[in-house]
N, C-alpha and C positions, 0 to 999 in steps of 0.2 A: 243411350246406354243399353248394353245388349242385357239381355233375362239370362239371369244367374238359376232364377227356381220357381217353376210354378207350379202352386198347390196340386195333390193328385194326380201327379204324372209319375208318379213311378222312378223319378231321380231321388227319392232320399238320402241316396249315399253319397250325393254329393253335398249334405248339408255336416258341418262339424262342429262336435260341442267345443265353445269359444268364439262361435260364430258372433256378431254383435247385428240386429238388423236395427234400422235405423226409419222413422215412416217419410216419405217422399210426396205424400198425397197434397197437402196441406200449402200455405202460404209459408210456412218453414216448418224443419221435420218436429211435430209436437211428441213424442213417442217411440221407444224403444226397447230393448229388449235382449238377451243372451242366450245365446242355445246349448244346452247340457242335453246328457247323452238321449239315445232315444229319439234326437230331432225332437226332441220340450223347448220352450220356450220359456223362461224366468223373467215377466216385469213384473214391475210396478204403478195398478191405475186405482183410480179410483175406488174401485172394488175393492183394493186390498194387492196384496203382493202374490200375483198367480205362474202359476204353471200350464202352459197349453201346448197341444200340439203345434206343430210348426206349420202344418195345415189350415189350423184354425186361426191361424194369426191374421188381423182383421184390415190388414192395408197394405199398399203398393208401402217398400220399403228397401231402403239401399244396402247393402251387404257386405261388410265387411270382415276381415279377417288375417290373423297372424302374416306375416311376410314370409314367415319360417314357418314350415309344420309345429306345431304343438306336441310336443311328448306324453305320451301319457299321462308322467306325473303332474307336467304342467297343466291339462285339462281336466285331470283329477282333481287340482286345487282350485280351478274357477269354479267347478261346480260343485265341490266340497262348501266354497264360501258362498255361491249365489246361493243354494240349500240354506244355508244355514242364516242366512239372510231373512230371506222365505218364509223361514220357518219362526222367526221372534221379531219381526219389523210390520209395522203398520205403515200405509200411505202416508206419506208428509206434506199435506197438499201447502201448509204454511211455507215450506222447505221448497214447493214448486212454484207457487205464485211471488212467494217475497223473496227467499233469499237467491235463487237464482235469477232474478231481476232486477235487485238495488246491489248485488255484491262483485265483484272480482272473479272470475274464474281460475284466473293465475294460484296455480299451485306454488304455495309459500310458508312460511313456518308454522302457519293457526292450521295450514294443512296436513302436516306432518305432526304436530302433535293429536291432534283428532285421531291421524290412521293409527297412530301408537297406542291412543288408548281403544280406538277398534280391535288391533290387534291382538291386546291384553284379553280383551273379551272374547275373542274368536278362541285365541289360545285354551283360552280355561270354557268355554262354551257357552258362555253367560248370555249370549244374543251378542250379535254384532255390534248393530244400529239399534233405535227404536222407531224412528222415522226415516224413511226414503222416498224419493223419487225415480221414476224410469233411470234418465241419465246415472244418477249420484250413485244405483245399482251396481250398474252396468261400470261404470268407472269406479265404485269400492270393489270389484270382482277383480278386475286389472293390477291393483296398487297394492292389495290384502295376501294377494298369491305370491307376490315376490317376495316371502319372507324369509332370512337367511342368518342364521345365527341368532337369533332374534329378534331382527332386527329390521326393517323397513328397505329393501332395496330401491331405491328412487332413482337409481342407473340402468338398473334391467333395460333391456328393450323393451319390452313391453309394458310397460308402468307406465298407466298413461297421467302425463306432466298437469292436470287438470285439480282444479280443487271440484271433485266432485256436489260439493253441499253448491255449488254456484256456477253450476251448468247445466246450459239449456242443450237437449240434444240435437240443433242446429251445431252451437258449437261444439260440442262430440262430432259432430260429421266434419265440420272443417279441420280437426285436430287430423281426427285419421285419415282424412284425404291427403294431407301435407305430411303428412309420418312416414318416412320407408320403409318401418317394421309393420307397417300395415298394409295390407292391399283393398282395392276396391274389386270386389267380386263381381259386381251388377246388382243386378234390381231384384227383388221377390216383388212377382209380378202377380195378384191377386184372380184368380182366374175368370 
């Protein structure tokens, strides 16, 4: 796979918020992550739900992104709700060892009423979530932004099909590998 981005080279403008990096190092990808503006980076580890540069991001990692440019408004809203994420959610490490491991990923109706009452709370700013994981972030950013009359777009293109509370970011990478509305960028290649 060719190098899409490596740290300190003076290409940051070819990084874009909405970007999703995904880690590659490992026995399967453990870690993830979304890029709002600035070339930041928004996961969720251990530590807590952080913000780093895009430089500072700590592994070889696969790069994905929209199929279609992103609009403005459209990346206004991913990083309007990764923010806001961020900003009132703790690590779910429960949420990362158990329910992404004994559950379903298949997005299905316990998924759609969760994004609803996400929603409610994003609406009114009450905190999103209270627990998350890398992936479930990174796929509440995708599903949370299509909202449209008040209501949940699960047709968008880019609404990814995923019950976030039950995905590991291996399956994140094979979602958007098989998606059309996605591309594979290449690798953030750690310098």
């Amino acid at each position: 796979m060719a190098v899409f981005y490596t740290p300190h080279t003076g290409k940051r403008a070819t990084i874009k918020c909405g970007d999703i990096l995904i880690n590659n190092n490992t026995f399967s990808p453990a870690h993830c992550g979304i890029v709002v503006s600035n070339q930041d980076v928004i996961h969720a580890t251990g530590k807590g739900i952080k913000i780093d540069d895009i430089d500072m991001w700590g592994n070889n990692a696969d790069m994905f992104r929209s199929a279609t440019d992103l609009t403005t408004a459209e990346a206004g809203k991913l990083e309007r709700i990764a923010q806001e994420i961020k900003d009132s959610a703790s690590y779910g490490v429960g949420r990362a060892a158990f329910k992404s491991t004994f559950s379903t990923h298949t997005a299905a109706e316990g998924t759609h009423q969760r994004l609803n009452k996400y929603r409610e709370r994003l609406k009114n700013h009450q905190g999103v979530v209270k627990h998350v994981y890398c992936s479930e972030l990174v796929i509440l950013c995708y599903q949370l932004a299509w909202i449209e009359s008040d209501a949940i777009n699960a047709n968008h293109r880019l609404f990814i099909q995923l019950d976030g509370k039950h995905t590991w970011p291996s399956t994140l990478r094979r979602y958007l590998r098989s998606n059309a509305n996605f591309k594979e960028l290449g690798e953030y290649k750690k310098a």
